[in-house]
N, C-alpha and C positions, 0 to 999 in steps of 0.2 A: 670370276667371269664378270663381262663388264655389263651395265645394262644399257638393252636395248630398246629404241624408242621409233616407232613407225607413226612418220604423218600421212595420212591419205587425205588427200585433198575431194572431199565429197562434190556432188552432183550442183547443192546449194552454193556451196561455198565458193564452185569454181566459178561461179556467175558474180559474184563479188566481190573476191579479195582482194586488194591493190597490194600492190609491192615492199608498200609501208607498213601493212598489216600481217603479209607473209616475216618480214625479217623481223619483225615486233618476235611474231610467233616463236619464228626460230629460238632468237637471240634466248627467250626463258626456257628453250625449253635444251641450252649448250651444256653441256654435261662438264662434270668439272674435269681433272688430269687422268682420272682413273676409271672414266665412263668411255664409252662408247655411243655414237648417235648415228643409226643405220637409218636415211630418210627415203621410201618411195614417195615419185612425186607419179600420181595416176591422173592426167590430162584430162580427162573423159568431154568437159566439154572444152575443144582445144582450143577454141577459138578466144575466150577469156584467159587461158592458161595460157597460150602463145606471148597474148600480152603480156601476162604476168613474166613470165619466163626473162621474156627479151629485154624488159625493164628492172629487173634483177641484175646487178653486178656481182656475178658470182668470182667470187676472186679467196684469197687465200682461210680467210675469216672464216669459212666456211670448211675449216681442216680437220672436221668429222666424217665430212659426209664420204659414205664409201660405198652406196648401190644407188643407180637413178635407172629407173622406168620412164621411159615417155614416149607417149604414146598419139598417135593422128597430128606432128608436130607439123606446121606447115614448113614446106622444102624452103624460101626463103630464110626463115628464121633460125633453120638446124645449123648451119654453117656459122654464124653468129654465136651458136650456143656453143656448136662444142670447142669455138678457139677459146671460150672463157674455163670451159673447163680442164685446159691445161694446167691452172691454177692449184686445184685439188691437189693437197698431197697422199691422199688414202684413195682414193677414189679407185676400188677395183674392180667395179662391177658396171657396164655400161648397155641396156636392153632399148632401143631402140625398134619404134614398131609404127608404119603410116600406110595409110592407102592413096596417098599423096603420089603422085608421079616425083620422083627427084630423080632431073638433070644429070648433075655433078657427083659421081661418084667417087672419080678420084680422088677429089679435094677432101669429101666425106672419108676415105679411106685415110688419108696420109694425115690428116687430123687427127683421130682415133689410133691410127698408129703410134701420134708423138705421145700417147699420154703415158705419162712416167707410172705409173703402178698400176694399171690395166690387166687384169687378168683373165676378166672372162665378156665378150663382147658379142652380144646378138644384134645382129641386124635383119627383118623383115619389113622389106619392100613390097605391099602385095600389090599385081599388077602391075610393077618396073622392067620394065625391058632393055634400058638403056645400057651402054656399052662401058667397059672399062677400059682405062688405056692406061695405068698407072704403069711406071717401068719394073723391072725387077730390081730387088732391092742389091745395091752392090757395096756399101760401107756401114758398119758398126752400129753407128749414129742412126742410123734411119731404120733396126729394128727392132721389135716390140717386146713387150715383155708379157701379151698375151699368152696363156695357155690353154682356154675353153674357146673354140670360136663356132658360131652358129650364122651359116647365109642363107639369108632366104630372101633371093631376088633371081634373079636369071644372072646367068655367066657362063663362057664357054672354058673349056678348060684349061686354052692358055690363058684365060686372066683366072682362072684360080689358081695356075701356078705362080702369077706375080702377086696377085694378094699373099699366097701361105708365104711367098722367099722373105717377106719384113715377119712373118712369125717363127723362129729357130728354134723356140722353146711352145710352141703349140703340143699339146696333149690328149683335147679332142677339140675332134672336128666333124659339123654338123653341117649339111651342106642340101638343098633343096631346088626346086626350080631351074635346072639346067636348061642353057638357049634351047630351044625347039631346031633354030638353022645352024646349031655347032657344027663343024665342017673338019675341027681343026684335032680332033681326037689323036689320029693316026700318027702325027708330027706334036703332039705333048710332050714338053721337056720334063725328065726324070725330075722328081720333088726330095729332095732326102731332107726325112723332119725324125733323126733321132729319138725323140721324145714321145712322138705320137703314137698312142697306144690304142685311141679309142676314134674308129669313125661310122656314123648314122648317115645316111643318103637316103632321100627319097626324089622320085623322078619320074616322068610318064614319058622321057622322049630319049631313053639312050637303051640300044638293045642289048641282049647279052657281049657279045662282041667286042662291043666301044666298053663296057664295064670292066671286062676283063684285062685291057689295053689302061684302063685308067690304073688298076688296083698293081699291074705289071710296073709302069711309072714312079710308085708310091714305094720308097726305099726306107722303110722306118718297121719297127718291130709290134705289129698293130695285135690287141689281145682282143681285140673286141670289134664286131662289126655288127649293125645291124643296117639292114637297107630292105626299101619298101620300091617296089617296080609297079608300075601301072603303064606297059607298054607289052604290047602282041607279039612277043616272041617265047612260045614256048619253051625256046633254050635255058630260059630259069626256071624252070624243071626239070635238067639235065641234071642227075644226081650226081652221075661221075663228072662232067665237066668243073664242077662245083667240090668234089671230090681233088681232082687236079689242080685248078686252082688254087686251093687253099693248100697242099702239102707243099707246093713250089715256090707261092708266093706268101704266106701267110701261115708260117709253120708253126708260129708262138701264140698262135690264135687259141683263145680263152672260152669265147661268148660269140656264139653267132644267132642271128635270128634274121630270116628272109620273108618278107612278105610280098604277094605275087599278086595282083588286081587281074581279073579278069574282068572286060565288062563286054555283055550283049554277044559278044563274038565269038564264034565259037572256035574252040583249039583242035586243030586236025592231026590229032595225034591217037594212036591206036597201040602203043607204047608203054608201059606202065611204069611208073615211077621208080626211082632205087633209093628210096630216102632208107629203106632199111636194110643195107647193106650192113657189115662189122663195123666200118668208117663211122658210121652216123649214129651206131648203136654203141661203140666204147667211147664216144662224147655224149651219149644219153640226151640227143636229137635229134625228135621224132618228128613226122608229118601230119598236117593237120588241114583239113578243109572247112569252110565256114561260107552259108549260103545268108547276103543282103539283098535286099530286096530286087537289086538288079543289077546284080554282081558277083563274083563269087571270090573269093579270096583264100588262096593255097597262102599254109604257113609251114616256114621248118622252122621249128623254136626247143627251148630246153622242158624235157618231161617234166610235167608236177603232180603231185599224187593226184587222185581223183576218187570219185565217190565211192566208187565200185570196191579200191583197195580197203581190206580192211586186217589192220594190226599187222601181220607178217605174210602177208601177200603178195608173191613174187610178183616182178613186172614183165609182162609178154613185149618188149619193144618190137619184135616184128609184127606182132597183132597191136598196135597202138592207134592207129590212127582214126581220127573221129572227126565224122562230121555233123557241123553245127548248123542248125537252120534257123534263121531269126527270123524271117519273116516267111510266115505258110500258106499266102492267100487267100484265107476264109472268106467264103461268100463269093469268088469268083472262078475262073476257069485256073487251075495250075496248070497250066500247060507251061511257062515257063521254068516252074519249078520243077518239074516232072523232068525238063529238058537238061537243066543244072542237073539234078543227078545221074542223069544218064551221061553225061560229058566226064562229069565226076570220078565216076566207074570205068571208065576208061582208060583211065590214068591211075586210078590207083584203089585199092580195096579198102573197104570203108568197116570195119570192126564196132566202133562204139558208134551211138548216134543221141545227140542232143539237140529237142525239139525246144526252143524259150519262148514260145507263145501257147497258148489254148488250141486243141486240137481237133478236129472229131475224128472218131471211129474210124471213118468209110476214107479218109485222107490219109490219117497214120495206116489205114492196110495198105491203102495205094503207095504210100513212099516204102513202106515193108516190101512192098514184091519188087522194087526194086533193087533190096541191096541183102543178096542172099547171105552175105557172112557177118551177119549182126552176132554180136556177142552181148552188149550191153545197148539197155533203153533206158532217158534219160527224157521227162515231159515236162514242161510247169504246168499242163491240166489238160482232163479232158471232157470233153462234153460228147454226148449222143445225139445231138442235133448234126441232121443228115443235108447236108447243102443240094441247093437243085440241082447245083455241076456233080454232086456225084451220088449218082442212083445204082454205082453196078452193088453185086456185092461182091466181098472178099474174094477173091482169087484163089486156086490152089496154092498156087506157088506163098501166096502173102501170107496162107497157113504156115504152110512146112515154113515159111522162114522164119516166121514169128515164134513155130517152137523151137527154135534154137537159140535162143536169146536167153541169157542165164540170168542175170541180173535187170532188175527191173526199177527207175526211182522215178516217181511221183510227188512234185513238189507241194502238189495243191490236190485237197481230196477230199469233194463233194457229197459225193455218195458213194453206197461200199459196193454198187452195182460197178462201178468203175473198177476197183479192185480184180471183183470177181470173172471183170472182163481179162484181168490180165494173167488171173490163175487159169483162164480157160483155154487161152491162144501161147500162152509162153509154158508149154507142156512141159519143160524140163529145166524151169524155173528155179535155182537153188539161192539166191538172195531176193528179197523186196524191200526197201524201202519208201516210206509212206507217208504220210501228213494224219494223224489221228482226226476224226471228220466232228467239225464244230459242232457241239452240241449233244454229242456221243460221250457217254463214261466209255474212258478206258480199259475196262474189264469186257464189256458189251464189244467195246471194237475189238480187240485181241481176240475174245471169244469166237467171232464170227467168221475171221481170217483162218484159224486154228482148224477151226469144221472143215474149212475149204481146200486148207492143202495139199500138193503133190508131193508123190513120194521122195522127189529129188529136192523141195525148199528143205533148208537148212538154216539159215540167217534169216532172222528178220530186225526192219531198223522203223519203229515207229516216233516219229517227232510228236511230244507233249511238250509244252513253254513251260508245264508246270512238272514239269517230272522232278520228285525225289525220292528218297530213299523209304517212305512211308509207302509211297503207289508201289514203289518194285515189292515189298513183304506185301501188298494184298494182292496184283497181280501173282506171287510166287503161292499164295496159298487158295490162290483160286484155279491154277495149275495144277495144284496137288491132289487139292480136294477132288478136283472133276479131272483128275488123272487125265489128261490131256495129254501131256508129255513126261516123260521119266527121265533122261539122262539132258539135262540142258544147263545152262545157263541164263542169268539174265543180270543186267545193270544197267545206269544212265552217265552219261556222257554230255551236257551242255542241250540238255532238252532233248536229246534222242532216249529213247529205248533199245537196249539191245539185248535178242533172247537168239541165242544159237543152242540146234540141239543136234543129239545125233540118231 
């Protein structure tokens, strides 16, 4: 293996180098026939770097270099650059990235096209709107020997069918920012890329419809898709649509993962999802909801184990789905959040539920009488402090739902009144795990759980940083002795504790 050698051109440095002092640099540090020399150049302040750049003759001399970064290049100077870097003979890696408005895209394209050993080519133009007009590619000579391509500028989809026709040999392909006034969807000329296995789309301006019409277009054997929507049509929730889709057009499909933006608006749907049909359940992908602060975001993705599973644990995929809340309003009115679940629930049943912020009491019962088929609870903490927005108390209903929740994890654990909050509402409670509370022997805390619980807990998982094999022999003969339990087990795990009994 040959060694590799990374220059970053720091924050200091890029306010002083000259030209003379860059190729000084280089020149000691040319590796000899059996080296490899992989150079990023990180612009950061591009304005010295532009100079530097433009004043550099990068020309064959330079027949190591094989990845360039660069980054805030000003759009005069990029067209300059990259006819020099035709030169390169290795050069397979090309990342390009400005908030610079550029003009000239085609000239930028058919550039970047000619380079002889170009394999993987990102281009992000943030805020570029301008138009493409480059032709399709129609002789030999003119294309590329890209295989990764990533765009991230605006385009409609007839210029992304002439950009991909100079790639033959493309493999994936990453594509973002689609025109807002694309017009021309419907009359898109058929794309056949062989090769293309793998493509990522993110987009806020193409509805399901125009997608489906793209993906129909697309004549190549694609194993992998992921794409992220941030546009108001609930038809990307149409399981079966999506269902159809993919056995018609995309039958060799491997990996799929859909992300769905919802924001502020609400979805008028009364409809419940079918992400768990047989379809979605013999490729073991599942549906997943996740609440940001002002947004909500449906996901289909592929299952991964979770906290709850423990050792040989079958997996319920039509009970799988969970939603996540990240941010829960404390200290103000939830009424938005309150609104996200209810929209939620309407679309589809919510089984697990994971809270990643600090919670109180009287909030988590309020989201509880919400979502009556909770299976598992999942908190990073919680606090008894009762906010002025909520003075009711618990509800009936946020009783009975709260006992029906079998598994219980608490990341972070205070006090053990928090616990005994959850042995007292999760009535049929058969796992907990817990956080051992700072400053508590581990004998004292097991003890005090053990007094406490129900006839249905069975597992318990308590995290200690310091667990070994000496804690489990005095935790077991402190069990013994004070006959606690008879038929159990216990052992450690990477700081967990685990005692199942029967």
């Amino acid at each position: 293996m040959g060694m590799s050698v990374t220059i970053t051109v720091s924050n200091d440095l890029a306010a002083t180098l000259t030209s003379s002092t860059f190729i000084q640099m280089y020149k000691t540090l040319l590796p000899n026939t059996e080296q490899e020399l992989l150079d990023y150049i990180y612009p950061w302040y591009y304005f010295h770097l532009n100079q530097l750049l433009t004043s550099i003759i990068i020309d064959s001399s330079f027949n190591c270099l094989q990845s360039l970064v660069i980054e805030d290049i000003q759009p005069d100077k990029l067209i300059p650059f990259l006819i020099n870097l035709n030169s390169l003979p290795q050069l397979f890696s090309l990342d390009i990235q400005t908030v610079h408005v550029v003009g000239d895209l085609n000239n930028i394209y058919q550039l970047i096209f000619t380079l002889p050993t170009l394999k993987y080519n990102k281009l992000y133009l943030y805020g570029n709107e301008c138009s493409i007009s480059i032709p399709m590619a129609v002789t030999g000579k003119q294309l590329s020997t890209i295989e990764y391509l990533q765009i991230g500028h605006y385009y409609t989809f007839d210029e992304l069918s002439s950009l991909i026709s100079y790639t033959p040999k493309l493999r994936h392909l990453t594509l973002s920012h689609i025109n807002q006034d694309d017009s021309d969807i419907e009359t898109m000329l058929p794309i056949s890329l062989e090769n293309l296995t793998s493509i990522s789309m993110y987009t806020n301006y193409i509805n399901f419809d125009e997608f489906e019409i793209f993906i129909q277009n697309i004549y190549s054997k694609v194993k992998n898709l992921y794409v992220t929507f941030s546009y108001q049509d609930i038809t990307f929730l149409d399981a079966y649509r999506w269902e159809q889709l993919i056995l018609q057009y995309l039958p060799e499909l491997k990996k799929f993962s859909l992300k769905y933006y919802e924001h502020r608006h609400s979805i008028d749907s009364e409809e419940q999802t079918q992400f768990n049909s047989s379809f979605w359940i013999e490729r073991k992908l599942i549906f997943n909801v996740e609440i940001h602060e002002y947004k909500i975001l449906y996901l289909v993705c592929p299952y991964r184990k979770r906290w709850y599973e423990y050792k040989n644990s079958t997996v319920d995929y039509l009970k799988s789905t969970q939603l996540t809340i990240k941010y829960v309003f404390s200290g103000e009115p939830a009424d938005n959040l309150f609104m996200y679940i209810k929209r939620i629930v309407n679309i589809v049943q919510i089984y697990h539920l994971d809270i990643q912020q600090q919670i109180s009491i009287d909030r988590l019962m309020q989201i509880i009488h919400l979502l009556p088929d909770l299976i598992t609870l999942k908190i990073n903490s919680l606090t008894f402090y009762q906010s002025y927005f909520n003075k009711e108390l618990p509800t009936t209903c946020s009783i009975e739902h709260a006992s029906k929740i079998k598994k219980v994890y608490m990341e972070k654990t205070e006090a053990i009144e928090e616990i005994y909050f959850f042995l007292n509402v999760c009535l049929y409670m058969e796992f907990l795990n817990v956080e051992c509370i700072h400053g508590m022997t581990i004998e004292l805390f097991l003890r005090d759980i053990l007094n406490k619980i129900n006839k249905d807990l069975r597992l318990l998982c308590i995290y200690v940083s310091k667990a070994d094999d000496n804690m489990i022999k005095r935790l077991k003969e402190m069990i013994d002795n004070e006959k606690i339990l008879s038929n159990y087990t216990i052992h450690h795990e990477l700081g967990n504790i685990y005692l199942q009994w029967i």
